[in-house]
C-alpha positions in Angstrom: 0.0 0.0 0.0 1.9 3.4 -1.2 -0.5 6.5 -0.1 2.7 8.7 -0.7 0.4 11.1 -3.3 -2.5 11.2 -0.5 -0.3 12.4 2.4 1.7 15.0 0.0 -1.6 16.3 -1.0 -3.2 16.3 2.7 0.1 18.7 3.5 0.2 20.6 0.9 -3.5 21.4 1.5 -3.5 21.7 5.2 -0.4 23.9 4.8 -2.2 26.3 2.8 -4.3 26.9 5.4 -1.7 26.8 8.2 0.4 29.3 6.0 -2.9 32.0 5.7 -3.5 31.6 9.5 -3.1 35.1 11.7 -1.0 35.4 15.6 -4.6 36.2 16.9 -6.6 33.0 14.7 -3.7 30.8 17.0 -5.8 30.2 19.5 -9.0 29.8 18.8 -11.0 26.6 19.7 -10.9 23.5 17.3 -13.2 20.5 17.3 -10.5 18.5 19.0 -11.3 19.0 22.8 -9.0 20.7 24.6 -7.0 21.9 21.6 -6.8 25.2 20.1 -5.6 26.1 16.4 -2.0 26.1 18.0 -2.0 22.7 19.8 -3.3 21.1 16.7 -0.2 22.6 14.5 2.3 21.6 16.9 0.8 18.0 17.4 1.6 18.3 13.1 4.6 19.1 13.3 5.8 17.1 16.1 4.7 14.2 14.0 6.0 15.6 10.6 9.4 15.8 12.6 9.1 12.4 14.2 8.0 10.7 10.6 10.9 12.3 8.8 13.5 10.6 11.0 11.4 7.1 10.8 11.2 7.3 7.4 14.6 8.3 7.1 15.9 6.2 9.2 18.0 8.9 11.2 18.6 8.8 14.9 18.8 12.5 15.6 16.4 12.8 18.5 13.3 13.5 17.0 12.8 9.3 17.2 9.4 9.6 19.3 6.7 7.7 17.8 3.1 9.2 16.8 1.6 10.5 19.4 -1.0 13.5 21.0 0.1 16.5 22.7 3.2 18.5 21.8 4.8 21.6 23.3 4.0 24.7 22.3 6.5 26.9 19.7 6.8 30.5 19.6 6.2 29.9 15.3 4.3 26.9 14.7 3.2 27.7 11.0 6.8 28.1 10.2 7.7 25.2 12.4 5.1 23.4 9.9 5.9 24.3 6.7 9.7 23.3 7.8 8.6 20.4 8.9 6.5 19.1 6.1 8.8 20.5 3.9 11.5 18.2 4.7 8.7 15.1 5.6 8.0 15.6 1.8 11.5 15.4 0.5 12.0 12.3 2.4 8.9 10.7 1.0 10.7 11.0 -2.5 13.0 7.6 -1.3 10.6 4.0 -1.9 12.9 3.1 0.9 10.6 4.4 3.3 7.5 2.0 2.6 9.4 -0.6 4.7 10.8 1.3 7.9 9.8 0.4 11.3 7.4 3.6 12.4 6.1 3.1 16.3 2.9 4.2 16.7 0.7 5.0 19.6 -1.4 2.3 20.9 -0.5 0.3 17.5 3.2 -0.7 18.3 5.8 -0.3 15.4 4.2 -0.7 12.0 5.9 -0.5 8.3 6.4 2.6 7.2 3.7 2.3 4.7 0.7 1.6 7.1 2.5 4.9 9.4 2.4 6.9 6.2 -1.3 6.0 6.4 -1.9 6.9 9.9 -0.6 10.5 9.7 -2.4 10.8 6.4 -5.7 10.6 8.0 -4.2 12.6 10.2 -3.2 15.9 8.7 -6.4 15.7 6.3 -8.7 15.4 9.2 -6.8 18.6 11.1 -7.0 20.2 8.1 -10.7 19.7 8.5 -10.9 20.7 12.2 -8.5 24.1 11.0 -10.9 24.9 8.6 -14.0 25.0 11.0 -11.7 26.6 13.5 -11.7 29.8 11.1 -14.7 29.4 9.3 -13.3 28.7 5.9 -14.6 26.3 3.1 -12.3 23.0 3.0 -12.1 21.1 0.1 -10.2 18.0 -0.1 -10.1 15.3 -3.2 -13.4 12.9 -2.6 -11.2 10.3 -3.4 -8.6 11.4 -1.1 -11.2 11.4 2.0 -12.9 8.1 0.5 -9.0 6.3 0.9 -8.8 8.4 4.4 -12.1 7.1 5.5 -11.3 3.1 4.3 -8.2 3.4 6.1 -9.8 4.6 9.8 -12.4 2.3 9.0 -9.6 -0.4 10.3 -8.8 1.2 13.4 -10.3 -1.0 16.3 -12.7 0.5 18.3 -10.8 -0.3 21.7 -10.0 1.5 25.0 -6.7 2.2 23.8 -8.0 4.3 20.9 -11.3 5.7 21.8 -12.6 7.6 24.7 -11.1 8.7 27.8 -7.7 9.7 27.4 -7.6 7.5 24.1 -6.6 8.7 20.6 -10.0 9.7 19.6 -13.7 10.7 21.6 -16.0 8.0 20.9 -17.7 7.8 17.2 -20.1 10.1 16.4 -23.3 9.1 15.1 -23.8 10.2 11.1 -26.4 9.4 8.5 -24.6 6.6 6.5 -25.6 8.8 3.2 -23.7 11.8 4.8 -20.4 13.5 2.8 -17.7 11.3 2.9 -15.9 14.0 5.0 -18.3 14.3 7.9 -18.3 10.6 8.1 -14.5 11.0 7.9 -15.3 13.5 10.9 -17.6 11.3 13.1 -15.4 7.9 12.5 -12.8 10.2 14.2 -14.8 11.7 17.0 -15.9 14.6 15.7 -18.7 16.2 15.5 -19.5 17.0 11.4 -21.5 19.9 12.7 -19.7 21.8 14.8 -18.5 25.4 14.7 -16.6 27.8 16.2 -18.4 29.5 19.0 -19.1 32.9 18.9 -17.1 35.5 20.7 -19.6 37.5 23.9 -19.1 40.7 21.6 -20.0 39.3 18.5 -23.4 37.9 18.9 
């Protein structure tokens, strides 16, 4: 399984909106509880970091495998589009389909199944950037179909949903929804949600 193309595109298209974002649009609320538009960037480019040295097979301290929270940068936008930046040039080597990648609560995978995970990954933050700000988000249908195959395998465990998990709980979606709010709801989000609205704004 090679979804090199999918995971370019996915950060190439969530860096777009990472590189348009503003200081004050940094910490606004996301659909990922307890994350705001900061905390979801860094968690990117923690694991951007961390799958270029994988991938690369580099021991250079960045070895962590892919996980949740990350610390806060004073420039995560730059941090990201460095970060993908050099996750993409590393994707160039087939080399990389057959690395040893740990992953959180799934142990250490091939590199191909790890370039899977974090593609699902960035496209769905893309998605929960985009509601962030209020912005249309517009991913290949394809590209969410694979995304949405590919969660489909995730086991619905302790481990991975709920409490301190990976993901809240699966939302409940009309099985003739968009592909992307099933996407959305696989992954615990609400499809609806939106950014609340400021006291002196309403």
């Amino acid at each position: 399984m090679d979804l090199r193309e999918h995971y370019l595109e996915a950060l190439a298209l969530t860096g777009d909106i990472v590189g348009g974002l503003s200081e004050q649009q940094l910490d606004l609320p996301t659909p990922c509880d307890e994350w705001d538009v900061r905390a979801v960037i860094c968690h990117l480019s923690a694991n951007a970091r961390a799958m270029s040295s994988h991938l690369s097979d580099r021991n250079d301290g960045s070895r962590e495998g892919l996980t949740g929270d990350a610390p806060p940068t004073p420039d995560p936008c730059a941090d990201f589009d460095a970060a993908a930046s050099e996750l993409a040039r590393t994707l160039a080597d087939d080399a990389v389909l057959d690395r040893s990648v740990p992953v959180a609560s799934s142990g250490t995978v091939p590199g191909s199944i790890a370039i899977g995970v974090h593609f699902v990954d960035v496209l769905t933050h893309g998605w929960d950037l985009s509601r962030a700000i209020g912005i249309d988000y517009r991913p290949a249908e394809r590209r969410v179909a694979t995304a949405l195959k590919f969660a489909g395998r995730y086991p619905d465990s302790p481990a991975m949903r709920g409490p301190g998990a990976l993901f809240a709980p699966i939302e409940t979606v009309d099985p003739d929804a968009p592909v992307l709010d099933r996407l959305a709801a696989l992954l615990g989000r609400d499809p609806q949600w939106t950014a609340p609205v400021a006291p002196g704004l309403r």
